[in-house]
C-alpha positions as CSV (number, residue, x, y, z in Angstrom):
1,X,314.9,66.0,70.6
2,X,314.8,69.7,72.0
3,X,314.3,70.4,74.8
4,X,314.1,73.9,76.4
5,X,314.7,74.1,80.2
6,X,313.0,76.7,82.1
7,X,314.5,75.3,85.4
8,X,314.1,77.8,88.4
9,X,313.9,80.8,85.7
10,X,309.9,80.5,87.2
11,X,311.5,81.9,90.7
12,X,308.6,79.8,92.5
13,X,305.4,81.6,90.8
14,X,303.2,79.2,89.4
15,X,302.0,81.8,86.6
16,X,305.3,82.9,85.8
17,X,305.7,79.0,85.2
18,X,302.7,78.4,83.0
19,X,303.9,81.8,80.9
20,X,306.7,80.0,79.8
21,X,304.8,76.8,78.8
22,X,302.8,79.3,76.1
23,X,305.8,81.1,75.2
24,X,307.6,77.7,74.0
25,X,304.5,76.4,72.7
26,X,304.5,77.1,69.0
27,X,309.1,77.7,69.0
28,X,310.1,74.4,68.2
29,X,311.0,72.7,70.9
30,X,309.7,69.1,71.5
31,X,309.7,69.4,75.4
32,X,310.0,71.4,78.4
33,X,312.1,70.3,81.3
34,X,311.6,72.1,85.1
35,X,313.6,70.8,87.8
36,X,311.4,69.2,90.8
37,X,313.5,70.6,94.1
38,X,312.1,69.2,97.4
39,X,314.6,70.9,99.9
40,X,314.1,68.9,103.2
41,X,315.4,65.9,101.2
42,X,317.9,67.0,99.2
43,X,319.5,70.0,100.8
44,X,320.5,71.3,104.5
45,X,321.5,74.5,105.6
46,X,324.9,73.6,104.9
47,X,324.8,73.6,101.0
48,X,326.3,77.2,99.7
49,X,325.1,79.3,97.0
50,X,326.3,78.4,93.3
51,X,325.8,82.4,92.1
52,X,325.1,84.5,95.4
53,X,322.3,86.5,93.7
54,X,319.3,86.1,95.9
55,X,318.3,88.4,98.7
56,X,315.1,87.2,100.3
57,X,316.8,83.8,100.8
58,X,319.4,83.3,103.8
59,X,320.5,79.8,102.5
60,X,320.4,77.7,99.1
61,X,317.7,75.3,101.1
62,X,315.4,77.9,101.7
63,X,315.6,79.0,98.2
64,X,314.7,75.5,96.9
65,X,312.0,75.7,99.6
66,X,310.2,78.8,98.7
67,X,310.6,78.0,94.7
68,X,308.8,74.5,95.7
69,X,305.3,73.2,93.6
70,X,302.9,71.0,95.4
71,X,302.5,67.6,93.7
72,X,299.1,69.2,92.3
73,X,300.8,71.9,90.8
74,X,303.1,69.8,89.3
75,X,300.5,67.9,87.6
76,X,298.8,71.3,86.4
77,X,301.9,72.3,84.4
78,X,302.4,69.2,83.3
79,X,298.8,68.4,82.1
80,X,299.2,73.0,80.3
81,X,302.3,71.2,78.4
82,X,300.4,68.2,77.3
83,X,297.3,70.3,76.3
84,X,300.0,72.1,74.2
85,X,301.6,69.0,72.3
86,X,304.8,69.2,74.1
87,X,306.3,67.5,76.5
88,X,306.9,67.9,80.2
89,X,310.7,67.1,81.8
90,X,311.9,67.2,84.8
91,X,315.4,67.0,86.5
92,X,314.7,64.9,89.9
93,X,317.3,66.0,92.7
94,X,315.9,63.4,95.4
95,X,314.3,59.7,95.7
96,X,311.0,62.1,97.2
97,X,311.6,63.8,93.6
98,X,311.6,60.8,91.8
99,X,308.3,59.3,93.7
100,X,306.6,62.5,93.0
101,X,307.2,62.4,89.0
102,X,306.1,58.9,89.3
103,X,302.6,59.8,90.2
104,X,303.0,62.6,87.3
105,X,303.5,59.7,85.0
106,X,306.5,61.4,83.4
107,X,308.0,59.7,80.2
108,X,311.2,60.0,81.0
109,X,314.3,61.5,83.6
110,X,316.8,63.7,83.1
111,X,320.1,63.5,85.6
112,X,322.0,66.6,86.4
113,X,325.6,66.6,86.8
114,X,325.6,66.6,90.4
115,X,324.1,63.5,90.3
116,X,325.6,61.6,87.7
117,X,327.3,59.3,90.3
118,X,324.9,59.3,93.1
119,X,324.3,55.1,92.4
120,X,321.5,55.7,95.3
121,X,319.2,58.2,93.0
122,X,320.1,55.9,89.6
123,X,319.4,53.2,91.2
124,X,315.4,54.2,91.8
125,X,315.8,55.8,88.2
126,X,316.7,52.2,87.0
127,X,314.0,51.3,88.6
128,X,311.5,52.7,86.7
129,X,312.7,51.3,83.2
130,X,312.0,54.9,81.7
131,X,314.5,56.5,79.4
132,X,317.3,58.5,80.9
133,X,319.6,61.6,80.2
134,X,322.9,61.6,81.9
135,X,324.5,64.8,82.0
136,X,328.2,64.7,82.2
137,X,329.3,68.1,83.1
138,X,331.1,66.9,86.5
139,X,332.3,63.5,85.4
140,X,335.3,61.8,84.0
141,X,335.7,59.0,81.5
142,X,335.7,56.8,84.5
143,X,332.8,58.4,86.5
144,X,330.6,58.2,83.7
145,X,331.6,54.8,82.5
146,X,330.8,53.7,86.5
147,X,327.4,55.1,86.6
148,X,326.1,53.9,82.9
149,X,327.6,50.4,83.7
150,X,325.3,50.7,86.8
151,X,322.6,51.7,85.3
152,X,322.8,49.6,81.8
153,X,321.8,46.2,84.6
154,X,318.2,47.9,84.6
155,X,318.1,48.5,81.3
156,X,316.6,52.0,80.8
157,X,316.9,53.8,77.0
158,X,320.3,55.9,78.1
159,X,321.4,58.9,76.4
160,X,324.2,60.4,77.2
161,X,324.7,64.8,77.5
162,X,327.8,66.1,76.9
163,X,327.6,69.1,79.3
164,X,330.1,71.4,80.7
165,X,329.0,72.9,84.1
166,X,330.8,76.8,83.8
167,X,327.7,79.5,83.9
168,X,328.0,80.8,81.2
169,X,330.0,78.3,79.2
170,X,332.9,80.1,76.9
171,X,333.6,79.1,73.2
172,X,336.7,77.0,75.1
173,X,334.5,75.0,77.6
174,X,331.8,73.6,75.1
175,X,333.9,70.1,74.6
176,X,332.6,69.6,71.2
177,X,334.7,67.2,70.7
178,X,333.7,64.6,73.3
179,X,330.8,64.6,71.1
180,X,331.8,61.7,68.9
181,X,334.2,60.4,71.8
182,X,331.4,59.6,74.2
183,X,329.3,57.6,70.7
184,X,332.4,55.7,70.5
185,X,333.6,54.5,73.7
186,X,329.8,54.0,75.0
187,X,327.9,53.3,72.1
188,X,324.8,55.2,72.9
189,X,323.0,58.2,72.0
190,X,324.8,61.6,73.0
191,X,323.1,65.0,73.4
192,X,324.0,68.4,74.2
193,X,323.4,70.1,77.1
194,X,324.2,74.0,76.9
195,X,324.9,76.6,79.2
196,X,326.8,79.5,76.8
197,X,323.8,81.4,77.1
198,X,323.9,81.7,72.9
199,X,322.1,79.7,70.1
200,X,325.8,79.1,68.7
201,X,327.0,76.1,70.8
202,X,323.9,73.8,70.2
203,X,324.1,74.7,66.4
204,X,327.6,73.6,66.6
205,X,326.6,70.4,68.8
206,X,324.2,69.6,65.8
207,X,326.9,69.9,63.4
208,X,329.0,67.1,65.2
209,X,326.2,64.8,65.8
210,X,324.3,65.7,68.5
211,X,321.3,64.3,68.9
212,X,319.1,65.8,71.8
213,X,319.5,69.5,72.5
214,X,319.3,71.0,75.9
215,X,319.5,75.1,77.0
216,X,318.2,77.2,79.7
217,X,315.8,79.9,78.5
218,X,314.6,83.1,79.9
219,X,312.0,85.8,79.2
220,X,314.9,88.3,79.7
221,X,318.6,88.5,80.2
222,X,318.1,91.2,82.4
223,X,315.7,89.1,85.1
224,X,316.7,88.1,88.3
225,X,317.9,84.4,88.7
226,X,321.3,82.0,88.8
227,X,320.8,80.7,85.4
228,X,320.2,84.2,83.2
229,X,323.6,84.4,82.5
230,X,323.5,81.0,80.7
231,X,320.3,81.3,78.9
232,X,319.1,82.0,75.6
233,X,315.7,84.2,75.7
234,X,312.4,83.0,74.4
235,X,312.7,85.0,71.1
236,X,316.3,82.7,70.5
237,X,314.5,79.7,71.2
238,X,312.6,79.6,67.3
239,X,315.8,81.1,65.9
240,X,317.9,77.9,67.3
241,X,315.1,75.2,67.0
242,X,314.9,76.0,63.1
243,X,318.8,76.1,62.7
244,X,319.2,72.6,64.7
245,X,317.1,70.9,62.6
246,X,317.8,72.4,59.1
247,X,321.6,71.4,60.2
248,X,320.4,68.0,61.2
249,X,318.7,67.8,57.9
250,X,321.3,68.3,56.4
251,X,323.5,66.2,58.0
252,X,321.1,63.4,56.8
253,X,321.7,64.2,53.6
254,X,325.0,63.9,51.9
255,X,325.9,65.8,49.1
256,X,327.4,62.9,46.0
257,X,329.6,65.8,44.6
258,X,330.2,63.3,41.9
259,X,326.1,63.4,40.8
260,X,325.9,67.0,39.0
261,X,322.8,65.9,36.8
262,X,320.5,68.0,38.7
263,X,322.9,71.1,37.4
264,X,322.4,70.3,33.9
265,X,320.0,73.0,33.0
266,X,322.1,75.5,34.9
267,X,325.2,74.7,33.0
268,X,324.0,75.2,29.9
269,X,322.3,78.7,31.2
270,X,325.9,80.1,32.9
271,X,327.8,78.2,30.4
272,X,330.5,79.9,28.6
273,X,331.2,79.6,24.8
274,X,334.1,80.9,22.9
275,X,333.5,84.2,20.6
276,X,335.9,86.8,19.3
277,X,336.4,90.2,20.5
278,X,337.1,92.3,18.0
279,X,336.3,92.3,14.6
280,X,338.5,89.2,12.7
281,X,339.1,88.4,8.9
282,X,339.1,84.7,6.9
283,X,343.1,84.1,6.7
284,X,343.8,85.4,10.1
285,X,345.4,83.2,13.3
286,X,343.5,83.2,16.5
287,X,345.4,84.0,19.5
288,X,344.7,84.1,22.6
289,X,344.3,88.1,22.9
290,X,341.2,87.7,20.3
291,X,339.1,85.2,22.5
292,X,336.3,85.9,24.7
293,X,333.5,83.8,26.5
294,X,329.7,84.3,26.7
295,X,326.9,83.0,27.6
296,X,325.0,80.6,26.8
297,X,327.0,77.4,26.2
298,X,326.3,75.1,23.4
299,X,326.0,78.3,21.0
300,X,330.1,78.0,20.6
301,X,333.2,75.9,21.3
302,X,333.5,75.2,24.8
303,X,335.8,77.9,27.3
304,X,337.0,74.7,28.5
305,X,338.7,74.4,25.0
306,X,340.3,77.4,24.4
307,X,344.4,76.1,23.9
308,X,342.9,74.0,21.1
309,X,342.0,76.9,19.2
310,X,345.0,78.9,19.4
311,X,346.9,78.9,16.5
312,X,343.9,77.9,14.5
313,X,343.2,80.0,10.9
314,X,339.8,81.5,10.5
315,X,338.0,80.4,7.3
316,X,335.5,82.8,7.4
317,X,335.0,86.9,8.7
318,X,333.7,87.4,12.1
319,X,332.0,90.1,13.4
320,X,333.2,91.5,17.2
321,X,331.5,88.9,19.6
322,X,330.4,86.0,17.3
323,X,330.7,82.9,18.6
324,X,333.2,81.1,17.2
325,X,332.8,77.0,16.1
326,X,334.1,74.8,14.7
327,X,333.1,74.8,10.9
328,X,334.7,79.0,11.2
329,X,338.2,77.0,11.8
330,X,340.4,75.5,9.4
């Protein structure tokens, strides 16, 4: 699954967020995820800014305020993404959140890292039964195996997102290799969820197994907003969709390096078969200075042969660049 996360990017206009549903429409990605802020029940005046890059809003709860959708909204953009065969996510940061994607009829939840051991918010997750990312860009081992253990007694589809929460994410950060750790201690289903702000680290996630594909996108890297800096632009988006899944296709795929039938043709085509370079006479030894090799095989002794015919007499003149076989050989 891909899935392309326009987040905030819509900086609470309800156009600019229906833009972005037809701009991913028709670039590969299987969903679109938002995330549903209601700022009375989630935040206080208290909470700080992540990136300090806003300057109409005095605090992080007003911000989450002002970029607020009514439930009706909500259900507009979801019904634009259905209309366009592709789903509608959302990342709930509050039980109110949660209620409201309920009456949206969401198929499933994603959980952002800051949440990932909040057991109050999984548990009314768990209580809907619906699948369930987990990011794990703030946990440990431990944390994570706390909260899946919690929220395996509900039994809700879990996948589990490798994530590391730096904005942007360096080459260093992306943890590729707690990839395949977190399949084999847990035993689920482990995605990817990107913040480089480049189309290289979820290709490289796909080449160590990822299976579900998360990235902030943006209409510009040059637009206002705390999560540009770790986006990939629209444009990117069909770039990255078609390399994830021609990897994953060919991941699917192994090569039997032992199986060269379907070669057959072309080795007889680039093929080399022995000839002579120069002029030689019947009588005369071959060495190794007289040899040469040209296509097509078949048409001569086999290159692969060439120490058995050293030291061999010719029965017969050659012209420069014959082939030379067998029957010329005594």
């Amino acid at each position: 699954m891909i899935i392309a996360e326009i987040g905030l990017s819509h900086d609470g206009s309800l156009g600019t967020a229906h833009s972005y549903i037809d701009a991913l429409a028709n670039s590969g990605a299987d969903a679109i995820k938002f995330q549903t802020h209601i700022a009375d029940a989630e935040s206080s005046d208290f909470e700080p800014f992540r990136v300090n890059f806003s300057k109409q809003d005095k605090t992080r709860q007003q911000y989450w305020k002002r970029t607020e959708f009514t439930i009706e909204q909500w259900m507009g953009l979801k019904k634009h993404c259905e209309d366009l065969n592709i789903e509608f996510i959302s990342t709930p940061s509050s039980i109110s959140a949660v209620e409201l994607l309920e009456k949206l009829n969401v198929a499933r939840f994603k959980v952002g890292s800051g949440d990932t051991s909040n057991l109050l918010l999984l548990k009314r997750l768990g209580k809907t039964r619906k699948p369930i990312l987990l990011s794990s860009g703030m946990s440990s081992f431990e944390e994570l195996e706390t909260s899946i253990v919690f929220l395996r007694k509900f039994g809700n589809p879990l996948t589990i997102m490798q994530c590391t929460s730096k904005y942007p994410t360096g080459p260093k950060d992306w943890g590729l290799n707690v990839i395949q750790e977190l399949k084999n201690r847990f035993e689920l289903p482990v995605g990817f969820s990107d913040h480089s702000g480049t189309i290289y680290a979820s290709l490289a996630a796909a080449v160590m197994g990822a299976e579900v594909f998360e990235f902030h996108v943006v209409f510009d890297k040059r637009q206002f907003g705390p999560d540009v800096s770790s986006s990939i632009t629209i444009d990117q988006v069909k770039i990255l969709t078609e390399g994830i899944k021609a990897i994953q296709t060919a991941m699917n795929n192994p090569l039997n390096k032992n199986n060269i039938s379907q070669c057959e043709d072309l080795k007889k085509m680039f093929g080399k078969s022995l000839s002579v370079n120069k002029n030689k006479k019947a009588g005369e030894i071959i060495k190794f200075e007289d040899l040469e090799s040209k296509k097509p095989s078949e048409y001569g002794i086999s290159a692969i042969e060439f120490e058995k015919v050293i030291g061999k007499t010719l029965n017969k003149n050659l012209a420069k660049w014959s082939f030379l076989n067998w029957e010329d050989l005594d």
